[in-house]
C-alpha positions in Angstrom: 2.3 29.8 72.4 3.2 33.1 70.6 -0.3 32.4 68.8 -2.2 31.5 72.4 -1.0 34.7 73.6 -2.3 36.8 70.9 -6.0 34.9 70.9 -5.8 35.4 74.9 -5.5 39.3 74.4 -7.7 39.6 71.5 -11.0 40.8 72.9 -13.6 42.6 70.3 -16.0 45.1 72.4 -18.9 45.0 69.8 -20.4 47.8 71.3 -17.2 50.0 69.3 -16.6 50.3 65.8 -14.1 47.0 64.9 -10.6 49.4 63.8 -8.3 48.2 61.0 -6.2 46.0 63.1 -8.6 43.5 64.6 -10.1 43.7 60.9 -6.9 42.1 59.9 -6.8 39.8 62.4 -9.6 37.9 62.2 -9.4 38.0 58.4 -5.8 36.5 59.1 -7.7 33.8 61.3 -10.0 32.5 58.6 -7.4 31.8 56.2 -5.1 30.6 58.4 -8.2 28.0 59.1 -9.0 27.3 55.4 -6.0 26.7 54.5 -5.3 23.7 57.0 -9.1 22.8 55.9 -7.4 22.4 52.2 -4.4 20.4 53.0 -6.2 18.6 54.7 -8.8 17.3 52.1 -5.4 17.1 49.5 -3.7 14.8 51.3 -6.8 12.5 52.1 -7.2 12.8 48.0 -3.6 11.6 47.2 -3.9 8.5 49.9 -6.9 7.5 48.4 -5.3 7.9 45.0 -2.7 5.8 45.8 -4.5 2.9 47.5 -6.5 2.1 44.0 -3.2 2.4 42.1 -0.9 -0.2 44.0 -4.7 -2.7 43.5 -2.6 -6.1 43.3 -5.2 -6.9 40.5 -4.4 -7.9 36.7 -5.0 -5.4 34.0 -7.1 -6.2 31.5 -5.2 -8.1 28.4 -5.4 -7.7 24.7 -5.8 -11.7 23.8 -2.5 -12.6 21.8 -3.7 -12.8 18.4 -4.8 -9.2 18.4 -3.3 -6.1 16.8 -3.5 -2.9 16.7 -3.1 -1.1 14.0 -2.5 2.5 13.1 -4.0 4.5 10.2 -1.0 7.1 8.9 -2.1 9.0 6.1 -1.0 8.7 3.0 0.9 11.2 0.3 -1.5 13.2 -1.1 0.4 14.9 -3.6 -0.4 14.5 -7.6 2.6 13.8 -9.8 3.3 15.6 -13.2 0.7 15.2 -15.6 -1.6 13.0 -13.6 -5.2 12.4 -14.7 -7.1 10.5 -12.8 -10.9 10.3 -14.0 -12.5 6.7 -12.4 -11.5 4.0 -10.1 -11.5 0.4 -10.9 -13.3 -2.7 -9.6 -12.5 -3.6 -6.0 -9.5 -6.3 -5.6 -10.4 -9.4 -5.7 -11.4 -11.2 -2.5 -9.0 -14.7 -2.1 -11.2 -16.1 0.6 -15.0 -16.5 0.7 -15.3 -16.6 4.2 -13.7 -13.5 5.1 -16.3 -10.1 5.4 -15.4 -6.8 4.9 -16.0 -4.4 7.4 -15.6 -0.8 8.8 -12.5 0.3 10.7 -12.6 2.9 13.5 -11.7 6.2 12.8 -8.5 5.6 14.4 -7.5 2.5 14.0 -8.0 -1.1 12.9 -8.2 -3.4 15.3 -8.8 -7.0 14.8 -7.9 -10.4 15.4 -4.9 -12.7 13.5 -5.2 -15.6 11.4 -1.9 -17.4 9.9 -1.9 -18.7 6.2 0.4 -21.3 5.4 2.7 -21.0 2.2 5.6 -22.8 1.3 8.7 -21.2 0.5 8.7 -21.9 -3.5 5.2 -19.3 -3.8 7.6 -16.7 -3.2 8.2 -17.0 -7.1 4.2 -16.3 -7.6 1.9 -13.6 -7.6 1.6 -9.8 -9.2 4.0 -8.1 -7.1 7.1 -10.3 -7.7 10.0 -8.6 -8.9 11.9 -9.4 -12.1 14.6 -7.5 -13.3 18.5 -8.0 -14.2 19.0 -9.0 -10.4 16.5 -11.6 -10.4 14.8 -13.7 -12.7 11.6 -15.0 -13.4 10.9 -18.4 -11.9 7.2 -18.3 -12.9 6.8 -19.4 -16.6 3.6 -18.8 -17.7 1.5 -21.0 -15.6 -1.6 -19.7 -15.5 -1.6 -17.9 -18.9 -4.8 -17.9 -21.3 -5.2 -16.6 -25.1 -5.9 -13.0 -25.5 -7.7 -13.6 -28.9 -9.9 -15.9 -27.0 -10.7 -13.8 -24.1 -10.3 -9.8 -25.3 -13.1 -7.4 -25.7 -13.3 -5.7 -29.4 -12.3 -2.0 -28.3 -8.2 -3.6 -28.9 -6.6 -5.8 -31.1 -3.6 -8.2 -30.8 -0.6 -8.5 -33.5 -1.1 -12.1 -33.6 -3.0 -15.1 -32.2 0.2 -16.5 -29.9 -0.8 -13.2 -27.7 -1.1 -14.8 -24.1 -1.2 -12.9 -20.9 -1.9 -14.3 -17.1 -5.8 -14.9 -16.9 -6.0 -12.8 -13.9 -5.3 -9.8 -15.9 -7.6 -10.1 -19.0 -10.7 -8.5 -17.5 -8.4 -5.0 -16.1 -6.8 -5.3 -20.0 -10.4 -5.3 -21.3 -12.3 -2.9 -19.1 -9.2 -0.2 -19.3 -9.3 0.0 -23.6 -13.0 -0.8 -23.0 -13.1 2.9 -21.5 -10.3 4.2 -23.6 -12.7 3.3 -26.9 -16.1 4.8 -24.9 -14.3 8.4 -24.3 -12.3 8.7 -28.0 -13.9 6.7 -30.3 -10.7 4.6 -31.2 -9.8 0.8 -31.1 -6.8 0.9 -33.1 -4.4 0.0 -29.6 -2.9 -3.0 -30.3 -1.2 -5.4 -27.8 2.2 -6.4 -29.7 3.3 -9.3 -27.3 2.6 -10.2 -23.7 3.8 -13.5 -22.3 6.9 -15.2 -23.8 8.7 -18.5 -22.6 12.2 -18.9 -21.9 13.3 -20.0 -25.5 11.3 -17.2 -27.1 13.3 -14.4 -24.7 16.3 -16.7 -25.7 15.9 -15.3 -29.4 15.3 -12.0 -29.5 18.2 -11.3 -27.1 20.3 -13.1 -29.6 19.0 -11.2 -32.0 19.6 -8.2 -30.1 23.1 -8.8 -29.6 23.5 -9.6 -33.4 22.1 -6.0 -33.8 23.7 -3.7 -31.2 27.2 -6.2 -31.1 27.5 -5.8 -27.5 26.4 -7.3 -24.5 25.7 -5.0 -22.4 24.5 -2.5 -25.2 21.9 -5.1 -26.1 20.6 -5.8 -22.4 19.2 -1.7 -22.1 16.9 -3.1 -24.8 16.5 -6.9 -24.5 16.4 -8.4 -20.9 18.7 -11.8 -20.9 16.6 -15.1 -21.0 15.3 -15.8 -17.6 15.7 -12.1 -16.6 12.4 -10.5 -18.3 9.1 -9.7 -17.3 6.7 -11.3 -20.0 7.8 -14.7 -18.7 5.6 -14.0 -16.3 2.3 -13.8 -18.2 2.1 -10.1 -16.4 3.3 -7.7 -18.9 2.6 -6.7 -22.0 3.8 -4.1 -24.7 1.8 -1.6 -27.0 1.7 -0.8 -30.8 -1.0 0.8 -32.8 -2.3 -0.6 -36.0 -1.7 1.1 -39.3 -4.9 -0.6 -41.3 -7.3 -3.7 -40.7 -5.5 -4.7 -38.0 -2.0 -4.7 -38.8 0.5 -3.5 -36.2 3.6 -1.2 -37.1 3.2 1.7 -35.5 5.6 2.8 -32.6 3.5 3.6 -29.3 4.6 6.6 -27.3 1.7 7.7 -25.2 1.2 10.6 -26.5 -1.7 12.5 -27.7 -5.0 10.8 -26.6 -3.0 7.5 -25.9 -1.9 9.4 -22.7 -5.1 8.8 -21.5 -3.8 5.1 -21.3 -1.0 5.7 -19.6 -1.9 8.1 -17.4 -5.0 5.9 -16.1 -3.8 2.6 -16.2 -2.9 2.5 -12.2 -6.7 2.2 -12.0 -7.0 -0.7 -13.4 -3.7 -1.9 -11.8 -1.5 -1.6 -14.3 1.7 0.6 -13.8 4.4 2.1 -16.4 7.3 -0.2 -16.0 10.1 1.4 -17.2 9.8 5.5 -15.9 11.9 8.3 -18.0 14.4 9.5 -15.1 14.9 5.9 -13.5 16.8 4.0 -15.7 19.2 3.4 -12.9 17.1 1.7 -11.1 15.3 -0.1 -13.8 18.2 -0.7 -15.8 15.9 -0.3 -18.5 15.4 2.9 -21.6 11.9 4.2 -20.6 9.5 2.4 -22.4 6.4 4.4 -22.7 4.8 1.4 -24.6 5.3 -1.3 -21.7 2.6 -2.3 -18.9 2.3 -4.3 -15.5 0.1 -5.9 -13.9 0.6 -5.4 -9.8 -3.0 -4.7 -8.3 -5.0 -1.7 -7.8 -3.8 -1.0 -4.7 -0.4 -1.3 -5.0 -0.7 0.8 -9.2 -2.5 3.9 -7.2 0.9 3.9 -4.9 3.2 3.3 -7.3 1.8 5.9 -10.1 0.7 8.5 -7.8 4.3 8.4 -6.4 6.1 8.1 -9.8 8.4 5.3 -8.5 9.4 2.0 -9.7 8.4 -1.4 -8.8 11.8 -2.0 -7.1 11.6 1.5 -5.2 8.1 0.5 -3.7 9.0 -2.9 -2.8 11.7 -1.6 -1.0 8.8 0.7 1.0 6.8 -2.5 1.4 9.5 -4.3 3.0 9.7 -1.8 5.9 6.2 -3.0 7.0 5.1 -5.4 9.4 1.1 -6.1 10.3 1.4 -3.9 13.2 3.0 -1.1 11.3 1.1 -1.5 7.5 1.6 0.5 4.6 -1.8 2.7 4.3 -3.0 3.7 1.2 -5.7 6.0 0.8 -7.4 5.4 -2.6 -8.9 8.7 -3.9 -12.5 7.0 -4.0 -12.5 6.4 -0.2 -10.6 2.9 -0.7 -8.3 2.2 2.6 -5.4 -0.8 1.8 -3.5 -2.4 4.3 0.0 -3.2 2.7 2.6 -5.6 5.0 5.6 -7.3 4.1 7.0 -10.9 6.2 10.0 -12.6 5.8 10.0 -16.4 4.0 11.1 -19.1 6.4 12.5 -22.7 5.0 10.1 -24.8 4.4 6.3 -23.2 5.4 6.2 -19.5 6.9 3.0 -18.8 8.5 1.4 -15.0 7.2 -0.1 -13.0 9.9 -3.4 -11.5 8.0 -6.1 -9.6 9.8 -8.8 -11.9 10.6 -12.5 -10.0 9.4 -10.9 -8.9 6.1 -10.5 -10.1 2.4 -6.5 -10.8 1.3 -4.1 -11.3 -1.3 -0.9 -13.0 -1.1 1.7 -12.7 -3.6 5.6 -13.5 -3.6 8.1 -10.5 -4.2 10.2 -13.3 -5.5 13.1 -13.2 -3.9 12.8 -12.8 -0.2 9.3 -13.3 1.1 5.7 -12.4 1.2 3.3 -9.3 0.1 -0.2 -9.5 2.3 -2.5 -6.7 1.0 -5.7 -6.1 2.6 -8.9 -4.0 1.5 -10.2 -2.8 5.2 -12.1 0.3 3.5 
């Protein structure tokens, strides 16, 4: 009314000058109208807004076997004295029907599959776990000569040299390159695989020496308990003339080549100065493992043992892998899944190659290549 009033008396003679007042006015008129104009269109906005948002209709699903998987990036940081100078071949692909392919920037997202395993494979494959805790189940299976197989850059201390056949090509093609850059093939590989009755032996012998126990087992793992049982490990000398072995290897010198490079051909240091805690092991400069490329590059880059990265792995499911970032543009998928009695079914991403292996004592390794 108060408003009414004021319009009703408002009259503009156009034939004088408008004065400040009625200026203010009408400008006080035409915001007063815009304004209403604005709230208005809002509120005709926000109902519209709501009316698609309570849609009764389904969302579009993700079907069940998919998985999305995140990318985190991976340490980047070189340890002490780290050399790297060339990758290795790609890991091997288990399964012919499987395609590598490019992930999205982001993410890899692909469908499931489930391979079967029963619970005993636990026991098998490169990344299985033998120390003082637990022992080595697999017993040389799939072992092969060394004098039959090896490449002439090395030399063996004797003809019962066996190692897992998986592994000869990596042995070869790392002294291979060792020979090419310094000229010398005088590396020897002083033993490798040894049975239960052989490890039997020299830890008696051990004893015999040290008179103790537990003196002998910083040295000597007890039978069962050792790591060349599985046909994965093997131990370095150097060769004093035509061929004979007797010389203590310490990596040193141009031999740090050897042990500064072996993570590309997936062999890792075993037994790391500073971690004999955790190893329960000296440090052995002079002994090797075979675990796979991927899982070398972590483990060297990191300067951790075996036991510290499974420990990592273990925290990792298929929808939350363990990324690693190899330095030559490599991406590997790392997850870990729990062994059920009887057959456990392994998630793997679908488009992509795989490896299996046991960590022998709880369940299974999946690593993937998806880069």
């Amino acid at each position: 009314m108060k408003l009414k009033k004021i319009l009703n008396n408002f009259k503009i003679d156009f034939n004088k000058p408008i004065t400040f007042r009625e200026q203010m006015i009408i400008m006080s008129v035409i915001l007063a109208i815009s304004c209403l104009l604005f709230t208005v269109v809002y509120f005709a906005a926000e109902i519209r807004n709501k009316n698609i948002t309570t849609d009764t209709s389904e969302p579009s699903q993700l079907p069940e076997s998919s998985v999305s998987v995140p990318e985190s990036q991976y340490e980047s940081s070189e340890p002490s004295n780290y050399n790297p100078v060339s990758n290795s071949e790609s890991s091997k692909n288990e399964s012919s029907e499987n395609k590598s392919s490019e992930p999205s920037e982001n993410s890899v997202k692909q469908e499931i599959k489930y391979v079967s395993k029963d619970y005993d494979e636990i026991y098998n494959g490169n990344l299985i776990l033998v120390n003082k805790d637990y022992a080595s189940h697999h017993d040389g299976e799939n072992t092969v000569s060394l004098m039959d197989n090896k490449s002439s850059t090395y030399g063996i201390t004797d003809n019962s040299v066996y190692v897992d056949s998986g592994i000869v090509k990596n042995m070869n093609n790392m002294f291979d390159d060792f020979a090419d850059i310094y000229g010398y093939t005088d590396v020897m590989v002083a033993c490798a695989y040894r049975s239960y009755a052989v490890q039997v032996r020299l830890y008696n012998e051990e004893v015999d020496k040290r008179g103790d126990d537990r003196e002998a087992e910083q040295w000597v793992a007890p039978p069962g308990f050792s790591e060349h049982q599985s046909g994965y490990a093997f131990d370095l000398n150097l060769s004093i003339e035509n061929g004979v072995g007797g010389i203590k290897y310490d990596g040193t010198g141009v031999y740090s080549w050897i042990n500064q490079n072996c993570y590309k051909y997936g062999f890792i240091l075993r037994y790391l100065q500073g971690k004999e805690k955790i190893t329960g092991y000296e440090y052995e400069p002079w002994h090797f493992r075979y675990v796979g490329e991927a899982h070398a590059y972590y483990i060297m880059k990191n300067m951790i043992t075996l036991e510290e990265y499974i420990d990592i792995v273990h925290t990792h499911s298929i929808d939350n892998p363990l990324v690693i970032n190899g330095e030559n543009g490599e991406v590997w998928h790392v997850h870990y899944i729990a062994a059920q009695d009887g057959t456990t079914k392994i998630p793997v991403l679908k488009n992509y190659s795989y490896e299996i292996s046991g960590d022998n004592f709880s369940g299974f390794i999946v690593t993937q290549k998806v880069k």
